[in-house]
ROKOL-269049 format. One line per 3 residues: their letters; for each residue x, y, z of N, C-alpha, C. Coordinates in steps of 0.02 Angstrom, whole numbers, always signed. Layout:
% ROKOL-269049
A = X,Y,Z,X,Y,Z,X,Y,Z | ...;
***
This chain:
% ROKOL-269049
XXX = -132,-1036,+286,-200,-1056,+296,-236,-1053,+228 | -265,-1104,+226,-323,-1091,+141,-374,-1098,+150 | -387,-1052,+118,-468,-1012,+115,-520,-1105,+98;
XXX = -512,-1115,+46,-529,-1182,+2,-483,-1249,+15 | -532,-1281,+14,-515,-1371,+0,-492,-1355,-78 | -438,-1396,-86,-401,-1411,-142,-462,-1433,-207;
XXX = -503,-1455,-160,-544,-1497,-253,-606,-1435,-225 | -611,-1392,-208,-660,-1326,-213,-679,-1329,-289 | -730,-1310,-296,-761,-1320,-374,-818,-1276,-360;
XXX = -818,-1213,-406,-879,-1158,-409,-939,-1218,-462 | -999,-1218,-435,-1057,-1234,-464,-1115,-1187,-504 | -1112,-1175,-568,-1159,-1138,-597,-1255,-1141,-590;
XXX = -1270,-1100,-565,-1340,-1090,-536,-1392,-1097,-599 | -1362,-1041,-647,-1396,-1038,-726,-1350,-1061,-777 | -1366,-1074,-851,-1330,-1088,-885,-1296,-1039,-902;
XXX = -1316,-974,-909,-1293,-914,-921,-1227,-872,-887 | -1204,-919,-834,-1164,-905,-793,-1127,-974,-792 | -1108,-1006,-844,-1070,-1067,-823,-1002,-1057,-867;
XXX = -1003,-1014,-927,-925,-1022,-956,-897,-946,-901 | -939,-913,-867,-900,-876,-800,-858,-929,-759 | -895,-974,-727,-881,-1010,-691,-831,-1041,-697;
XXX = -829,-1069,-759,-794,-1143,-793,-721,-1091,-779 | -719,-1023,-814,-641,-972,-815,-627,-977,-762 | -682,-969,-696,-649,-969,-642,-611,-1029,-584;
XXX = -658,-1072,-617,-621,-1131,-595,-547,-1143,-622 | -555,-1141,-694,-489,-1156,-712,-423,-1080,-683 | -441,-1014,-662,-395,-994,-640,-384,-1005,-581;
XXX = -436,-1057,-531,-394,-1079,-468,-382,-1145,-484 | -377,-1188,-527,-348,-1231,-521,-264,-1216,-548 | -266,-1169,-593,-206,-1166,-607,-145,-1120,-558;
XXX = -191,-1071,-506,-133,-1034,-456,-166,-1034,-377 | -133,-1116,-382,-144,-1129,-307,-135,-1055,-244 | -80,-1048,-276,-47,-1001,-220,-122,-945,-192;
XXX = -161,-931,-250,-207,-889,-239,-254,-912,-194 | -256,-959,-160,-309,-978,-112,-300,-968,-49 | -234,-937,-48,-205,-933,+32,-247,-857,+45;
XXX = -275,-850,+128,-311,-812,+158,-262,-800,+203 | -275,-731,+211,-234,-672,+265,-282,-677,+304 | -251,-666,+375,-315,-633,+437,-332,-575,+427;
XXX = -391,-545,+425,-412,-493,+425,-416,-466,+497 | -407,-392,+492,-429,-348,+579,-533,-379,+578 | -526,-383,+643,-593,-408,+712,-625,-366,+722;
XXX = -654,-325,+749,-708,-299,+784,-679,-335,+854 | -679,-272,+891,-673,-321,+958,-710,-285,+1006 | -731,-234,+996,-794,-189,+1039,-810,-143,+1018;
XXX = -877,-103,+1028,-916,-57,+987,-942,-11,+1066 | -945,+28,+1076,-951,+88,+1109,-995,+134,+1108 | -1045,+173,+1122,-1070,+236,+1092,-1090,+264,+1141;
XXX = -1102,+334,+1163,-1114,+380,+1204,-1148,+421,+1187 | -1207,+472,+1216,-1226,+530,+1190,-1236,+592,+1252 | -1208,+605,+1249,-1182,+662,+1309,-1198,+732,+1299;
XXX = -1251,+757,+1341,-1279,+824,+1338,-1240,+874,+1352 | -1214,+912,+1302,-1161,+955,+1333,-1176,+1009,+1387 | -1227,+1023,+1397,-1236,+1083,+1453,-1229,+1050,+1508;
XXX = -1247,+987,+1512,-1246,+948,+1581,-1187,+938,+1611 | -1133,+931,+1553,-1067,+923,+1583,-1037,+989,+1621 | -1050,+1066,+1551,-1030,+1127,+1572,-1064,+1145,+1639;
XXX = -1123,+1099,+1677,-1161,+1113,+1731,-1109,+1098,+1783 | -1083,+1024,+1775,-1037,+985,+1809,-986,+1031,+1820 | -954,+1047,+1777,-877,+1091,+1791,-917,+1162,+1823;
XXX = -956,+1177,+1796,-968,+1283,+1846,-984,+1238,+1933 | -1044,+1190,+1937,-1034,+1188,+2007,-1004,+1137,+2047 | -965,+1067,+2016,-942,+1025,+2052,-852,+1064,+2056;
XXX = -844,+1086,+2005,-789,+1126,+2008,-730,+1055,+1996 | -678,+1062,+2027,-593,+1013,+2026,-622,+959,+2071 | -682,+975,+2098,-673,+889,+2148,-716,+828,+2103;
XXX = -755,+865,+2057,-788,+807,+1979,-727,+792,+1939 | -686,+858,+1906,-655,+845,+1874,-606,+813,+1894 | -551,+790,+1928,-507,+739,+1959,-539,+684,+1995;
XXX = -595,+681,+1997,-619,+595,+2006,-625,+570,+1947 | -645,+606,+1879,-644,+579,+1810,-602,+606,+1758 | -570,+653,+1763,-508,+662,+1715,-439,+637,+1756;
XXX = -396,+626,+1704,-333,+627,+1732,-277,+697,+1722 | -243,+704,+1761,-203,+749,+1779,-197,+784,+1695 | -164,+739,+1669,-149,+773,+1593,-218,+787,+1552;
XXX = -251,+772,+1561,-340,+785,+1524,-347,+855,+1548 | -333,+863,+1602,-362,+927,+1646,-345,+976,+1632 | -261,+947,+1627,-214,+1011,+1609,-246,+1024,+1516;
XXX = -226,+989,+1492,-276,+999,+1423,-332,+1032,+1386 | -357,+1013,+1458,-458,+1068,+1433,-457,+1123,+1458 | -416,+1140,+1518,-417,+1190,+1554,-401,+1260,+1504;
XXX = -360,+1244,+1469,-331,+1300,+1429,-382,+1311,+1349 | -422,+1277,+1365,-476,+1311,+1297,-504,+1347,+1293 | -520,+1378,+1256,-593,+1430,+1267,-663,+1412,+1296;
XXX = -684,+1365,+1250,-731,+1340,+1294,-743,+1273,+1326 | -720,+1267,+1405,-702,+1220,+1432,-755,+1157,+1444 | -808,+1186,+1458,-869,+1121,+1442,-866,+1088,+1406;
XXX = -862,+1123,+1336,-884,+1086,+1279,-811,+1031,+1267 | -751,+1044,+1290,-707,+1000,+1315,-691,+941,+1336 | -722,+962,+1392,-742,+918,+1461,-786,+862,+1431;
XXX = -847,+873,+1410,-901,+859,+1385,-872,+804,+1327 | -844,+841,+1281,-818,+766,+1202,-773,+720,+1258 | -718,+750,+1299,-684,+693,+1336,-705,+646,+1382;
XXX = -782,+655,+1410,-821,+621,+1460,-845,+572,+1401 | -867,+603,+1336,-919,+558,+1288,-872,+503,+1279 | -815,+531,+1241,-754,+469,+1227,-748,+407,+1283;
XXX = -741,+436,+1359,-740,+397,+1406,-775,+328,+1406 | -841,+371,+1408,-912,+329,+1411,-909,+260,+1355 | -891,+309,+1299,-897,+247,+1253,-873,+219,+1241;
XXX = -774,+227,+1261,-734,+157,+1244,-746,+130,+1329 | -776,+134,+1390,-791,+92,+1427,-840,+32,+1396 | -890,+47,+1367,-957,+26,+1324,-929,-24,+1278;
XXX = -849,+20,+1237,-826,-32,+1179,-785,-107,+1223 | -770,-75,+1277,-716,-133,+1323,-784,-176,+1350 | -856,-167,+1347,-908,-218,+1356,-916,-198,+1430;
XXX = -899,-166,+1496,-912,-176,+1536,-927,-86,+1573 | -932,-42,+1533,-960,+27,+1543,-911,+29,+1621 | -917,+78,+1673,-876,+116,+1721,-906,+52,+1791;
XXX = -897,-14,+1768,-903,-56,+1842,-847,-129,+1828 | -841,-173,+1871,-790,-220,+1867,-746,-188,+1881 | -735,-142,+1901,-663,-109,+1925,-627,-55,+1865;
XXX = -658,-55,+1841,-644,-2,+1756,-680,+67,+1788 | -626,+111,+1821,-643,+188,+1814,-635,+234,+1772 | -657,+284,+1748,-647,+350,+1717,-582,+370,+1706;
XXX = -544,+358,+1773,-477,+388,+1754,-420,+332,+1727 | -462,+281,+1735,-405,+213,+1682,-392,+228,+1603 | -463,+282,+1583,-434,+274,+1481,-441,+354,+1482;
XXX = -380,+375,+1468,-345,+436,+1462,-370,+457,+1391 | -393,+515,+1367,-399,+526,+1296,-367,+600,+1286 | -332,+591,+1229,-279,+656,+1218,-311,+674,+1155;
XXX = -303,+754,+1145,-332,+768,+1111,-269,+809,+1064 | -243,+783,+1009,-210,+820,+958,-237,+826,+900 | -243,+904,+907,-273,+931,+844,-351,+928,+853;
XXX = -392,+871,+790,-419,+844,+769,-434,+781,+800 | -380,+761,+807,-376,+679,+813,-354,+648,+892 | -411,+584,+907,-392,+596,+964,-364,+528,+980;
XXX = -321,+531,+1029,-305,+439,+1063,-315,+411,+1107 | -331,+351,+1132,-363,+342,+1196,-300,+319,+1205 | -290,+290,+1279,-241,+273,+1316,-272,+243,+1378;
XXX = -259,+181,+1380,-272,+140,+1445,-250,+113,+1505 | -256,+103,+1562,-223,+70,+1611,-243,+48,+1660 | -209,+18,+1722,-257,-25,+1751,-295,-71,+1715;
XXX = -339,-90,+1759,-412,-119,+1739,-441,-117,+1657 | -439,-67,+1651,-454,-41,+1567,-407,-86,+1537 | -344,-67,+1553,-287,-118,+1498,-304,-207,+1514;
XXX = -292,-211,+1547,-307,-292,+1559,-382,-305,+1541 | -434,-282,+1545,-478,-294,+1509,-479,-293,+1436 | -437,-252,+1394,-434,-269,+1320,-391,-318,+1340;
XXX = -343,-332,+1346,-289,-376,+1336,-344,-441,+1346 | -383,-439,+1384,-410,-525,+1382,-467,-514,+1310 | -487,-458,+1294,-554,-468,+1235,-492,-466,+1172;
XXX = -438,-474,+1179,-406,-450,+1110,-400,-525,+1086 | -405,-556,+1019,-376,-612,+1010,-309,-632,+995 | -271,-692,+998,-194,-703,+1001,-195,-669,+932;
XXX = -107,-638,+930,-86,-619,+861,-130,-554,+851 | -162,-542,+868,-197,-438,+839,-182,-406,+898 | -178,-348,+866,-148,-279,+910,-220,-229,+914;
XXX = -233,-208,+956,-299,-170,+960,-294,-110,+946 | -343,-76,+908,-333,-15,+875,-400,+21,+885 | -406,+87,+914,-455,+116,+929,-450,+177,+869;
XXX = -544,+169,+839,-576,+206,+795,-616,+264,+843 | -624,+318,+826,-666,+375,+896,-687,+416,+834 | -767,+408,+835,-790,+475,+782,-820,+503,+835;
XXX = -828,+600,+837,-852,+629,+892,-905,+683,+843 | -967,+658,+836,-1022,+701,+824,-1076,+769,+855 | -1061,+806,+844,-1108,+862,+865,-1196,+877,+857;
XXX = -1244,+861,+878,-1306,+848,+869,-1351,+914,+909 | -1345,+985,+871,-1365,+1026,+930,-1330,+1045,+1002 | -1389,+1016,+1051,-1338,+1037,+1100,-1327,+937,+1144;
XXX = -1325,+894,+1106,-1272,+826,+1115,-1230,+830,+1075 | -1173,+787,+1105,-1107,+764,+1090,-1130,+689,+1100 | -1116,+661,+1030,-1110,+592,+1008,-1036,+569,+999;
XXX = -1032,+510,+1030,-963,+480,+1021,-960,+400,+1024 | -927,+379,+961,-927,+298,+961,-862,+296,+946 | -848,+227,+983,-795,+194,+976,-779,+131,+953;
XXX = -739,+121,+914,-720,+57,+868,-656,+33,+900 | -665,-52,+927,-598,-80,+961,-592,-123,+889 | -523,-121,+872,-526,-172,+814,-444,-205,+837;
XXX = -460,-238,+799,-410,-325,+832,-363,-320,+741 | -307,-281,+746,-272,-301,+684,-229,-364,+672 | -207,-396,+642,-184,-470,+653,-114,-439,+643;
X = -77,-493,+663,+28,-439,+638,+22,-502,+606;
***
């Protein structure tokens, strides 16, 4: 694919900028090859959440396992359960939720539940994981040829938990 039409010709604005120009013309006329354009990664959805953490730790002391298994999945559960402090857990993995629903464009309706995008938490770093509904919904926002790649920054603001999510479309 090329970036430029073959007779592309940079036009100098000032005089002061024309033996710039004139170099640069003559180094694309002389290496064609240099005009060829790569696909760059897309943007393919943007996400954000801001999630009060006491509200969640409210959720788990009185909704107890019947909140948490309508919106975590089995392995999430098993996951938070073993922390010290399990709200604040609960709480970044609800924010994540929220906001790659938000990045997939259609937040927790169209048939996209809570327990379709799985988020694992290693270490530091976390991964979403999709299915159902969730998956077939990126699969149609993704464009041909890119692979979708999820960005998750998880901010602390007092007592909110901020979380955005970046869907990006890498080209192979």
């Amino acid at each position: 694919m090329e970036c430029f039409p073959s007779q592309f010709v940079l036009r100098a604005r000032h005089s002061s900028q024309q033996s710039l120009v004139e170099g640069l013309n003559r180094v694309w006329a002389a290496a064609p090859s240099a005009h060829v354009c790569y696909e760059a990664s897309v943007i393919i959805g943007v996400g954000i959440d801001l999630c009060r953490i006491e509200r969640v730790r409210r959720s788990v002391d009185q909704l107890g396992d019947a909140w948490l298994s309508e919106v975590f999945t089995t392995k999430e559960r098993r996951q938070y359960l073993g922390v010290a402090d399990m709200g604040f857990a609960f709480a970044r993995g609800f924010a994540c939720k929220e906001a790659c629903a938000k990045a997939l464009g259609c937040g927790f309706s169209g048939g996209v539940q809570p327990r379709d995008i799985c988020i694992s938490d290693v270490g530091n770093c976390f991964h979403i994981s999709l299915q159902g509904p969730a998956w077939t919904r990126l699969r149609r926002m993704a464009p041909p040829k890119h692979v979708p790649k999820f960005q998750i920054d998880v901010a602390i603001f007092g007592p909110y938990l901020s979380c955005t999510v970046i869907i990006e479309g890498v080209a192979i």
